[in-house]
Each structure stands twice: as structure tokens, then as C-alpha cells.
C-alpha positions as CSV (number, residue, x, y, z in Angstrom):
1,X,2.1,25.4,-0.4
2,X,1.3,29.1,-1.2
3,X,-1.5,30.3,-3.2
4,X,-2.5,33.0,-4.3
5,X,-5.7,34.7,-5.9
6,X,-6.2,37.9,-8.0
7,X,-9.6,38.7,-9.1
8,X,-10.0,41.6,-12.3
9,X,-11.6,44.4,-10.0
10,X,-8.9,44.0,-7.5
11,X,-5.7,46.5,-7.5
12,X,-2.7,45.5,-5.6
13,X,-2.0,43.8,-3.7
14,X,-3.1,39.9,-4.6
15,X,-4.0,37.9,-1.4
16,X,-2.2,35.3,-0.1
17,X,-3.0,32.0,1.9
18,X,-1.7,28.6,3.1
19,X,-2.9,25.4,2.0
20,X,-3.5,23.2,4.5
21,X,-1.5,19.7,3.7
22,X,0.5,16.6,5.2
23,X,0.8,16.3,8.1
24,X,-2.5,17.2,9.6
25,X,-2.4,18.7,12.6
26,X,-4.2,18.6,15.9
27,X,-3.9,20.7,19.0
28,X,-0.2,21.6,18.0
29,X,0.5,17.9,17.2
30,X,0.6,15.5,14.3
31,X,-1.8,13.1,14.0
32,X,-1.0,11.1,11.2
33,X,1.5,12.0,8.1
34,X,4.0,10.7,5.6
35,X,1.0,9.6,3.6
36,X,2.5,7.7,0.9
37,X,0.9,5.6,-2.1
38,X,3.5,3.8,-3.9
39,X,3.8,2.7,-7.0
40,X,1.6,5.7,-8.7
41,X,0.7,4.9,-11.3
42,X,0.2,1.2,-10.5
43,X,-0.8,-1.9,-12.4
44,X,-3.5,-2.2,-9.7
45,X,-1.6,-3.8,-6.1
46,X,0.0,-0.5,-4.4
47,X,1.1,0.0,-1.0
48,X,0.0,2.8,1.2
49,X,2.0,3.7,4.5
50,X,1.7,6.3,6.6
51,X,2.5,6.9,10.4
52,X,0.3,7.5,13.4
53,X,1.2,9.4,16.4
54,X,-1.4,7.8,18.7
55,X,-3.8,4.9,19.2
56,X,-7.0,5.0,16.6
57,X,-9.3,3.6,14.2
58,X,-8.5,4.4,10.5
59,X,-10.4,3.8,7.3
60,X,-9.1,3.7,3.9
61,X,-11.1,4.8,1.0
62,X,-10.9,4.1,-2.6
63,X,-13.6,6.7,-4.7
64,X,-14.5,7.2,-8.1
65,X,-13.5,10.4,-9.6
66,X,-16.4,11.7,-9.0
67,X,-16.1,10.8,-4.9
68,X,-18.6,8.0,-4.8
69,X,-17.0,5.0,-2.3
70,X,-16.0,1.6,-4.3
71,X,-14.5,0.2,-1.3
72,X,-13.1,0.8,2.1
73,X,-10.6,-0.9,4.4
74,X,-11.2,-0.8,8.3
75,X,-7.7,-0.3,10.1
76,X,-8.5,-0.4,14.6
77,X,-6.3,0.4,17.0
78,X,-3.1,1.2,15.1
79,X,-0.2,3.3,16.4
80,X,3.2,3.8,14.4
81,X,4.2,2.8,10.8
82,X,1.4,1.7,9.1
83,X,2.1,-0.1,5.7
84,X,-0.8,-1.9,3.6
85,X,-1.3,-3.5,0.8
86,X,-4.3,-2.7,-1.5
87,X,-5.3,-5.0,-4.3
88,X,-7.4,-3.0,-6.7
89,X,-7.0,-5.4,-9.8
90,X,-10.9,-6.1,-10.1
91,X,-10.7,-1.8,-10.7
92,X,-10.8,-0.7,-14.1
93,X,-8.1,1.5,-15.7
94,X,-9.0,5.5,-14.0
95,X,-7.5,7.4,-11.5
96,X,-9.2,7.0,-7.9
97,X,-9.0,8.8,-4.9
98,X,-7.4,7.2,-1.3
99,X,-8.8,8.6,1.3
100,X,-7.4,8.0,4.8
101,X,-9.8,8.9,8.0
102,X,-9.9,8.6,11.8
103,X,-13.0,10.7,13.8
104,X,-11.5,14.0,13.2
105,X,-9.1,14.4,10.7
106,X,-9.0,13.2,6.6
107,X,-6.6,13.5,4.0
108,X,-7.0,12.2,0.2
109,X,-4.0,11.4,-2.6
110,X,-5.0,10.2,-6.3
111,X,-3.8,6.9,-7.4
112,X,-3.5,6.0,-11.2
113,X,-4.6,2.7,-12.4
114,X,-3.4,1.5,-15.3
């Protein structure tokens, strides 16, 4: 996505940059995208799939709106599709942040709980 930023004591031109998004990349490659969380919102079981381009260790978090961990699934050694199922019934009604992690790289969707 494009964004762009225009502060009061600036004339023309505004400045323009990339946000950086899915996929994530990594020395020209992808190293995990198609981040999906479906359903959203979600009665509190949703799946999350995404799809890794090489062998690694992946964690899933779920935060607080305010980024503090509640709880966090350990994926190893997973290469592919990845599709899981993540039970957050004992959650109360908020939206939470999923974070998915290997060493390197992150990237974080909001769920709805209803």
C-alpha cells in the first residue's frame, strides 16, 4: 500500500512511501505469506493458514490490545501449507492481535472475538 504524509510547513510536493506487507520478504525470496485468519470476526475457534517457503520454527501469538502475550502456539519444523486451528473460547469478547514469528521475520493481523 501507498502512503503518503503532508506536514503544514511543507509546500509541494507530499512524500511518498511503501508499506511494507504480506508476503515478507528475505534476500529476494518469500518467506512466509498468504497469512490468513478466517472467520474474522469469530465466535472464538478460527483457523489461521499461511504457507512457508522453507523449513522453520514458527510461533503463533495471541496479544491483548495493548500487545501483552495471553498465549502462544509453538509450530517446529514446518514447510508448506500450514493450517491451524486456534480455540480462544476461554477469551473474552475484544479484538486481539495474531502474531506469526520465525527468527527473523514477524507479521501481525487483528482477530475480532465476539
Amino acid at each position: 500500500s501507498i502512503t503518503a504524509y503532508r506536514s503544514p510547513s511543507w509546500t509541494n510536493p507530499p512524500i511518498y512511501w511503501t508499506q511494507p506487507g504480506s508476503p515478507i520478504k528475505f534476500a529476494g525470496g518469500t518467506v512466509f505469506k498468504t497469512l490468513e485468519i478466517f472467520p474474522n470476526p469469530s465466535n472464538g475457534i478460527f483457523n489461521l493458514s499461511f504457507y512457508s517457503n522453507e523449513i522453520d520454527d514458527y510461533i503463533i501469538s495471541i496479544k491483548n490490545i495493548l500487545g501483552q502475550e495471553l498465549t502462544s502456539i509453538a509450530l517446529k519444523n514446518v514447510v508448506g501449507e500450514v493450517n491451524k486451528k486456534i480455540d480462544t473460547e476461554n477469551l473474552g469478547s475484544s479484538v486481539y492481535i495474531i502474531e506469526l514469528s520465525n527468527n527473523t521475520y514477524s507479521i501481525t493481523k487483528n482477530i475480532i472475538i465476539r
